[in-house]
C-alpha positions in Angstrom: -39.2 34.7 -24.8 -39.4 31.5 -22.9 -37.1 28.6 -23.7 -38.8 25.5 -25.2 -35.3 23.5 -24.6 -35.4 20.2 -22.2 -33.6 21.1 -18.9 -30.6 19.1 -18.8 -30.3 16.9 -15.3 -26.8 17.2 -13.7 -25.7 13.5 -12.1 -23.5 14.3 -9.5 -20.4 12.0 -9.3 -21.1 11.5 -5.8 -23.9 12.9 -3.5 -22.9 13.3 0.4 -25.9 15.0 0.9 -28.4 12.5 1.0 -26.2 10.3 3.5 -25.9 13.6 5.7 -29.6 14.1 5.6 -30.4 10.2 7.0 -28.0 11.3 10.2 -28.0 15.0 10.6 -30.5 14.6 13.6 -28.3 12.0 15.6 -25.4 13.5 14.7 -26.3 17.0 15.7 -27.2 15.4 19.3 -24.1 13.3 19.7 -22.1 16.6 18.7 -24.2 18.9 21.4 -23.4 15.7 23.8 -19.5 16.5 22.9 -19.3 19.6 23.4 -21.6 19.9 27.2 -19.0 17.5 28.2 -16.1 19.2 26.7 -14.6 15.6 25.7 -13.3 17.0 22.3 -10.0 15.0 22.2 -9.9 11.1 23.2 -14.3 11.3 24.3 -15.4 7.9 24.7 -17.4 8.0 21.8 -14.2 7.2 19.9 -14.1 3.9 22.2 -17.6 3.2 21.5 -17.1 3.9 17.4 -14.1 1.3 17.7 -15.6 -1.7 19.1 -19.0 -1.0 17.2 -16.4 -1.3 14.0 -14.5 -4.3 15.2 -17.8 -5.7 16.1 -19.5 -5.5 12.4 -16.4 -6.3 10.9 -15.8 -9.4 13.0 -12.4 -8.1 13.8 -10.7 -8.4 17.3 -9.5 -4.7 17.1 -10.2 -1.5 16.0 -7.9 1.3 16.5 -9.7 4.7 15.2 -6.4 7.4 14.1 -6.2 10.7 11.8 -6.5 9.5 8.9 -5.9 6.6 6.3 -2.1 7.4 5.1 -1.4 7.5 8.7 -3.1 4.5 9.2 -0.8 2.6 7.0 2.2 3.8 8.5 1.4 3.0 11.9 0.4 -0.6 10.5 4.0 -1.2 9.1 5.6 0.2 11.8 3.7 -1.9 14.4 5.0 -4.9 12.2 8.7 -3.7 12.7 8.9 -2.5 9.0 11.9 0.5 8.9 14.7 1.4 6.9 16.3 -1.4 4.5 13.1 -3.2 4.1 10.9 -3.7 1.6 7.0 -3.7 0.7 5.6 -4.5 -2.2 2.0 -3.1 -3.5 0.3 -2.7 -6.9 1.6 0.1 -8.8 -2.6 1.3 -9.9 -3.0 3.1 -6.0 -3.9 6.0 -5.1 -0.3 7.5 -4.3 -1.6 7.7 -0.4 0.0 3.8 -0.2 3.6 4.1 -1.3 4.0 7.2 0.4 3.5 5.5 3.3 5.4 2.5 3.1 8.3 5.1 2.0 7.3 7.7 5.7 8.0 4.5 7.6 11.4 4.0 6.2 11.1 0.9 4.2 11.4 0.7 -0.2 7.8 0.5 -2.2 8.3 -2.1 -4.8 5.9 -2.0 -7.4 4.5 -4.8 -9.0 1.7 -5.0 -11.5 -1.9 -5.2 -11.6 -4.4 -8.3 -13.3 -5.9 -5.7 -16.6 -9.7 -7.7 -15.3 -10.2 -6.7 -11.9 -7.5 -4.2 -11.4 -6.3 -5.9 -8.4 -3.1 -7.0 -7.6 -1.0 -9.6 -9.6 -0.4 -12.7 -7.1 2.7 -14.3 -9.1 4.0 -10.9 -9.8 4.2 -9.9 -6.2 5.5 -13.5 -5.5 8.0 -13.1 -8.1 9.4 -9.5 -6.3 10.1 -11.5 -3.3 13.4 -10.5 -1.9 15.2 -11.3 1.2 14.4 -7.8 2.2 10.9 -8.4 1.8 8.3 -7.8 4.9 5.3 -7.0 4.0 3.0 -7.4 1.2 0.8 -4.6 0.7 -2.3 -5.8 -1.4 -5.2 -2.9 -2.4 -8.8 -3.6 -2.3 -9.5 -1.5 -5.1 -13.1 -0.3 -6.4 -14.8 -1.9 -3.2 -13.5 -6.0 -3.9 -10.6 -7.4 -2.7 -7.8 -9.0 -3.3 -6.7 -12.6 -3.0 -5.1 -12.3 0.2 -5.6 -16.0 0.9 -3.7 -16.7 -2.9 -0.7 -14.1 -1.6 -0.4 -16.1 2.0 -0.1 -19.4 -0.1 2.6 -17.9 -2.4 4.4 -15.8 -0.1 7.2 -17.2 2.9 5.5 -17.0 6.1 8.1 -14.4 7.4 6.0 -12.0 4.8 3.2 -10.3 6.9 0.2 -9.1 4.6 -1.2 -5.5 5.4 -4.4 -4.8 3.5 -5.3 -1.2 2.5 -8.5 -1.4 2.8 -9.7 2.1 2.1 -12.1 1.3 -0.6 -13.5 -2.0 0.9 -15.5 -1.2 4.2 -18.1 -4.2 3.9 -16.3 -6.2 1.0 -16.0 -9.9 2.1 -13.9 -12.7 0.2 -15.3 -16.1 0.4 -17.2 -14.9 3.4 -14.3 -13.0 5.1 -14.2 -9.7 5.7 -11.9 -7.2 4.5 -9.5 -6.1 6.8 -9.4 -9.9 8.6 -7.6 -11.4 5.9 -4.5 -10.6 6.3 -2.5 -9.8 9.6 -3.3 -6.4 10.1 -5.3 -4.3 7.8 -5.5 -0.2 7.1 -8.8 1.9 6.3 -9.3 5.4 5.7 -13.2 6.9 6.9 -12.1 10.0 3.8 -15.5 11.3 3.2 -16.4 9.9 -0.1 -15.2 6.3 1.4 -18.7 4.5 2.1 -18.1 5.1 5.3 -16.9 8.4 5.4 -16.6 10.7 7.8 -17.1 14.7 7.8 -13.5 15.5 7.5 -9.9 13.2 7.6 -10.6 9.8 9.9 -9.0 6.2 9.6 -8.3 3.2 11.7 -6.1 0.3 11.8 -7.9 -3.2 12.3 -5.8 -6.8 13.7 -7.1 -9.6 15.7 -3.8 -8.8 16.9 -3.7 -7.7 20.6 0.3 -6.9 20.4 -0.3 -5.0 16.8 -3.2 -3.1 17.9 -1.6 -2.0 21.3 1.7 -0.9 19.1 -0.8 1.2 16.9 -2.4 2.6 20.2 0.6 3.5 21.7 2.0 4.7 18.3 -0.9 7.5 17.6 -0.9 9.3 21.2 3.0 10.5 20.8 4.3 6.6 22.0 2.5 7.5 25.6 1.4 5.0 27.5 0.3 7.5 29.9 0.2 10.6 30.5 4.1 12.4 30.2 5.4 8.7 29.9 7.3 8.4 26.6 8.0 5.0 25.6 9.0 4.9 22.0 8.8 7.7 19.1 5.3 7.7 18.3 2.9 10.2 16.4 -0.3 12.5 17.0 -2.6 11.1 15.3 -6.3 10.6 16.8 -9.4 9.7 16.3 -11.2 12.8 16.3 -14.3 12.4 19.2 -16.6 14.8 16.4 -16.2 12.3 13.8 -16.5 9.5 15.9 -19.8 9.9 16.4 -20.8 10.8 12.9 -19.0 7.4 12.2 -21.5 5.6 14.2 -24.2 7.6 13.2 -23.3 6.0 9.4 -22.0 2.6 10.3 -25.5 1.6 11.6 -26.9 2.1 8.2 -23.7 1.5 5.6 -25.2 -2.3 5.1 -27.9 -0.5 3.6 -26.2 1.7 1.8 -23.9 -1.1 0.7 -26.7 -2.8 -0.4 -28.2 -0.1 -2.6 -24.8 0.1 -4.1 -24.9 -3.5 -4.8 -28.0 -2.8 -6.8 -27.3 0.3 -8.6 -23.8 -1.9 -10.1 -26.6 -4.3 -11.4 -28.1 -2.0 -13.4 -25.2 -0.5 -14.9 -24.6 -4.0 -15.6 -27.7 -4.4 -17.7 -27.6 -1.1 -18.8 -24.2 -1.6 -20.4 -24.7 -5.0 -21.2 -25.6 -3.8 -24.7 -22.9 -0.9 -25.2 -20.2 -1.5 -27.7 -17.2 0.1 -26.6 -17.2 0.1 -23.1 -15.6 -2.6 -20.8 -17.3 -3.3 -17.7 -15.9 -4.4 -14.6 -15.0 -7.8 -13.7 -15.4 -9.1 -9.9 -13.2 -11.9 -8.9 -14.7 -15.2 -7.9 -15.5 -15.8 -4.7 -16.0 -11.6 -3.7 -18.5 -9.8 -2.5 -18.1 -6.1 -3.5 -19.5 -3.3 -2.0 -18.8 -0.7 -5.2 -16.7 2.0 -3.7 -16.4 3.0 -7.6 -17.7 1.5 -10.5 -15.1 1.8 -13.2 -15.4 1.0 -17.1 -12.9 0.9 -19.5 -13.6 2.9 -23.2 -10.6 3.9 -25.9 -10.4 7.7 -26.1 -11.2 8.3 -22.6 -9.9 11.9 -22.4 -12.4 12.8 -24.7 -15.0 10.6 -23.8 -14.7 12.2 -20.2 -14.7 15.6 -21.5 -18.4 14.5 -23.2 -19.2 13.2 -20.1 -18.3 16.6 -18.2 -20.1 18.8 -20.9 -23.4 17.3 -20.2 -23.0 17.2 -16.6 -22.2 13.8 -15.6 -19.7 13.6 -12.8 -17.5 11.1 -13.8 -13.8 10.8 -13.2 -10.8 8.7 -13.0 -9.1 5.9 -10.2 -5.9 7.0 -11.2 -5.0 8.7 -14.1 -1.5 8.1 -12.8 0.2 5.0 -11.8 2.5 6.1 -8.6 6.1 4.8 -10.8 4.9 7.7 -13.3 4.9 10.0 -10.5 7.6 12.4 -10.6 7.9 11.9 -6.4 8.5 8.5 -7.0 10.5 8.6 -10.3 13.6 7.8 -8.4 12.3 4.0 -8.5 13.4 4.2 -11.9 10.7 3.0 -13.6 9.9 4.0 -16.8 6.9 3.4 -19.1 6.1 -0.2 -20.0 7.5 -1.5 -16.5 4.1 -2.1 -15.5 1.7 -2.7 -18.5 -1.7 -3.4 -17.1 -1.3 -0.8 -14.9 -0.8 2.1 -17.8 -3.1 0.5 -19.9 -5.5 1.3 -17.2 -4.6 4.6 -16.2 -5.3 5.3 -19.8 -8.8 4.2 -20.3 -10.6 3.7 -17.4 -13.6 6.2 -16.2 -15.5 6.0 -12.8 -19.0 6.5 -13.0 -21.1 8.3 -10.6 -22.1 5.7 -8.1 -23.4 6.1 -4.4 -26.7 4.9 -2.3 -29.4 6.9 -3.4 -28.5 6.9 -7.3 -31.8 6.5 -8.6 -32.0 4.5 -12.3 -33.1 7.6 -14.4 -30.0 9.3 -13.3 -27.7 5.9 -14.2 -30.1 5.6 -17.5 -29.0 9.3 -18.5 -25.1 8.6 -17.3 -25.4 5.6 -19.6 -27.0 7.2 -22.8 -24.3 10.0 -22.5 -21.5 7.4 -22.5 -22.6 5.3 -25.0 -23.3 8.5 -27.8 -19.7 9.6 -26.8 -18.0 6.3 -27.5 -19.8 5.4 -30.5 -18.8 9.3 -31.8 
């Protein structure tokens, strides 16, 4: 007997596929160029991928390395940042940022998080400020930024500022790019990032020629040149294969930015209506580019699991806030030290969002939510 029933759509929590198809052909024919020239490891597509990146961003330098965490590192460590100093960063991060500040030596100081935007707290992270203090660490979360220009007016002057800008590639504060507001800036190219890459990439961006030659030398072993050693340094590369698919990508991710600017408008709208659910809040004078698009609902463990059962791929950006992490329970913070930042860990929800989300799948994702938070 044939079924009668409706055939449920599944709405993916993220779709790579549809990016790949848009570049497969170009990046098929950079890859065969790769390999007939045998130019797997330092190819100068990874030379040509960095300046097109500095170049969009509007950003002296770009220097392209393994991956995100080890982006960071080499940032603080280009700034001088080792044992017995300090860095303070939100405490809502993926755990990727404190465990970096803690590979280069230095002491993550948590600090809490605004409960609207989810960014950083400026007077909190002000208020941390120890003598030991170098570097402020703010997070672009969800695709904004933070108020780096707000932390530079409250912090001394001998306080660098290192973005992570993972989640903000095309985010701009009052017509500033991220990444170029603070003095040197870290981004992962993970493949779910907007600009993503087809495996582990990331890159560390200054309009500072002595930082970015630091984090040049720092990636290939401290080598100036070949079998010359100069200081302790790491391997950590730019891979030549996903250089070029980064290229491929960045000369369509203002598109795809854009289309993500418009599917957040219609979840907008689309929630606008919805008792129950929090929307996100973007700060004035931001211009977002909606990594993830994150609501806040009571019951979200069950409201998820709804989600989940009628195959909507959403999830959460982080369930865990990093001082109620047992590897970083040695800060010895327990619950309530940060209370935005729990509060958020316990409710929020990221729903799907990417390019080519068309609004029948963000009508469905909506409909879903809203029967499960009204049950």
């Amino acid at each position: 007997m044939t079924s009668t029933l409706p055939t449920v759509e599944a709405v993916p929590f993220l779709d790579l596929a549809a990016a790949h198809a848009e570049v497969a052909a170009e990046v098929e024919a950079g890859w065969a160029e790769v390999v007939g020239r045998t130019a797997f490891v330092g190819g100068p597509q990874i030379k040509a991928f960095e300046s097109e990146y500095a170049t969009w961003s509007g950003i002296a330098h770009c220097v392209g390395v393994g991956n995100g965490t080890d982006a960071i590192e080499m940032a603080l460590r280009a700034l001088g940042v080792g044992p017995g100093d300090e860095c303070i960063l939100p405490a809502n991060t993926f755990i990727a940022t404190a465990e970096a500040v803690t590979r280069s030596g230095a002491t993550p100081v948590l600090v809490d998080c605004l409960l609207d935007t989810a960014l950083v707290d400026v007077d909190a992270a002000a208020a941390a400020v120890t003598d030991r203090t170098r570097v402020v660490l703010p997070v672009h979360l969800y695709g904004q930024t933070a108020s780096v220009e707000q932390l530079r007016a409250a912090l001394p002057s001998r306080v660098a500022i290192l973005e992570d800008a993972a989640q903000s590639q095309g985010a701009q504060r009052h017509g500033v790019a991220a990444g170029k507001l603070g003095d040197i800036a870290a981004t992962s190219f993970y493949p779910g990032k907007n600009l993503g890459a087809y495996g582990d990439a990331g890159a560390v961006l200054t309009d500072s020629d002595d930082l970015a030659a630091t984090v040049a030398l720092l990636r290939e072993h401290g080598s100036p040149r070949k079998y010359e050693h100069t200081v302790l340094g790491f391997n950590s590369r730019l891979d030549t294969l996903q250089a070029v698919v980064l290229s491929a990508k960045l000369r369509r991710l203002d598109g795809w930015n854009a289309q993500r600017r418009a599917a957040a408008e219609r979840y907008d709208t689309l929630l606008a209506g919805v008792d129950g659910v929090t929307g996100p809040v973007v700060a004035e004078g931001n211009l977002p580019v909606w990594h993830l698009y994150v609501v806040r609902v009571a019951e979200r463990d069950r409201v998820l699991a709804e989600l989940h059962e009628a195959k909507i791929g959403a999830g959460i950006h982080y369930p865990t806030a990093v001082h109620r992490t047992e590897a970083f329970a040695h800060l010895g913070k327990g619950s309530g030290s940060f209370p935005n930042a729990e509060l958020l860990a316990d409710e929020i929800i990221s729903l799907p969002m990417f390019p080519n989300i068309t609004p029948a799948q963000q009508e469905r994702v909506v409909s879903v939510l809203a029967e499960a938070v009204a049950r």
